[in-house]
N, C-alpha and C positions, 0 to 999 in steps of 0.2 A: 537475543534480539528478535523481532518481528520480522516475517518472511518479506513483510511492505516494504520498513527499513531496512533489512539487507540488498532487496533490490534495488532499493531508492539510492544506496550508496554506491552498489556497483553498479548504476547506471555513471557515476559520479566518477567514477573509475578510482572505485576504494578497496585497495588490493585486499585487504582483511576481507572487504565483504564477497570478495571473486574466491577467498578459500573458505570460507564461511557457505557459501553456493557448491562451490566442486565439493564439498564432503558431503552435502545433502545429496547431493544431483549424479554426480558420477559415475554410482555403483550403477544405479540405476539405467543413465544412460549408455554405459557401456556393456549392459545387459541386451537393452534393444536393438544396438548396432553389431553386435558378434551375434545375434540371429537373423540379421541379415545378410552380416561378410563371412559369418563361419569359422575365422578363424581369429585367436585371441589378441596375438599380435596387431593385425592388422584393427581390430575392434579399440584396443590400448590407441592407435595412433590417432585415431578417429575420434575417437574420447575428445584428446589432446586438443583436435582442430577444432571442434566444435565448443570445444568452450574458449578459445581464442576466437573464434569467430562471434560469440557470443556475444564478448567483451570489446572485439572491435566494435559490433552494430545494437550495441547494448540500448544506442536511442534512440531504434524501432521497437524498443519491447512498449504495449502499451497494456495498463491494466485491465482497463475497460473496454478490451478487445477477448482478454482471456487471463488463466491463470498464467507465470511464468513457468511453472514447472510444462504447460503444454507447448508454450515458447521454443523452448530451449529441447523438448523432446521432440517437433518439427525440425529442427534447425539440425540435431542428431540421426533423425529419420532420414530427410534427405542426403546429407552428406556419406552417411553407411550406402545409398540408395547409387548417389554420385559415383563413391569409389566403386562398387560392382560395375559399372558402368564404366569406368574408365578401360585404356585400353592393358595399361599395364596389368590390371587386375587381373582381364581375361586371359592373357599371356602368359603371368603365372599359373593359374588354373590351367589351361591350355600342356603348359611346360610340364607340371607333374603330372598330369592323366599320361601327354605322351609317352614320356621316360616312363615312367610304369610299365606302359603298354609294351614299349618298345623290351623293352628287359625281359616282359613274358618271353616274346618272339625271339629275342637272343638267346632264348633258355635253350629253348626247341633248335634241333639239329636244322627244319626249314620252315616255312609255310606250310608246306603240304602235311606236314605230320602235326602242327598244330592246329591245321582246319579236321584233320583226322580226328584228331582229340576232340572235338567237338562235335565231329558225328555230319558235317558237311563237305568232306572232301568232296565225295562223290558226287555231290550236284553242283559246286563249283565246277569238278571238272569240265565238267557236261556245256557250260558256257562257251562262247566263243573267247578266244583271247582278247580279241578289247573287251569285253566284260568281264573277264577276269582282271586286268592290267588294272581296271577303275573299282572291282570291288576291292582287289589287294590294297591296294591307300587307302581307298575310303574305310574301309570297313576293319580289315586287319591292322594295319600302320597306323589309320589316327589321323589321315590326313583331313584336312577341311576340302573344300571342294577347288576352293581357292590354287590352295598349294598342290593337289593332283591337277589340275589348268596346268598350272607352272611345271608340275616335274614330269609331267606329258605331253608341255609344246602341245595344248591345245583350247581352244575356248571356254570359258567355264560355263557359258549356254551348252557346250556338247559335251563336255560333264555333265550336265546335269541333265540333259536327256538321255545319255548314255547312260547315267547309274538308274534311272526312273526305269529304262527299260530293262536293263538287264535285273534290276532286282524285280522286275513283275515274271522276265522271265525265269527267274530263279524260282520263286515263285509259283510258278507251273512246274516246275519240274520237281519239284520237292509236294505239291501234289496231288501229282501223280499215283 
């Protein structure tokens, strides 16, 4: 069948011609959305919606606007673009960096002997305790600035001039 007449049907909503499109289209589109999301799973599901969403608004595609294959490669673009965006996305991302992180730092007997390992005990120390307290979350733990606010009962405006300055003054002191 002609690419014209497969779309003309599955505008028509001619399930033959919607798997007739997914086998052409597919591979393809789920090429350009896992190099977006990264990961295979979430690219598979994203696939899924987009060509369901395809077939929902299938009677906006117009020809003499463009090819369809650039159609339905928008319509993939965004939605991959969408889900990063969303917030669950970031959460999972967010969730495994933590737990990673966190599991280094369980390895380690404490803090101190993993900033050791790293060769910045010593100018850690040298900070004041609020500035250690906000680079220990921020920077060791993984916390966002947000969640050091909240497990420090304090503003996240003095978070965040608190980590600007104490990382300038780290800064100085490392060199020294």
């Amino acid at each position: 069948m002609q690419l014209d007449t497969l779309v003309s049907q599955f505008q028509k909503k001619d399930e033959k011609a919607f798997e007739a499109l997914y086998n052409m289209y597919s591979a393809s589109m789920q090429g350009v959305i896992y190099n977006i999301v990264r990961d295979q799973d979430i690219a598979e599901e994203v696939m899924q919606d987009v060509f369901i969403k395809a077939w929902n608004n299938s009677a906006s595609y117009a020809p003499e606007k463009g090819r369809f294959f650039t159609w339905i490669l928008n319509i993939a673009r965004n939605a991959a673009i969408d889900k990063t965006r969303s917030k669950a996305f970031k959460n999972s991302r967010k969730n495994l960096d933590a737990e990673y992180f966190v599991d280094i730092l369980q390895t380690s007997e404490s803090l101190e002997d993993t900033t050791d390992a790293i060769g910045i005990k010593k100018f850690v120390s040298k900070l004041a305790k609020k500035c250690i307290k906000v680079i220990e979350l921020l920077y060791f733990k993984g916390f966002t600035q947000k969640e050091a606010s909240e497990a420090l009962d304090m503003p996240i405006g003095t978070i965040k001039t608190r980590n600007r300055n104490c990382i300038k003054e780290l800064r100085t002191i490392v060199l020294e």
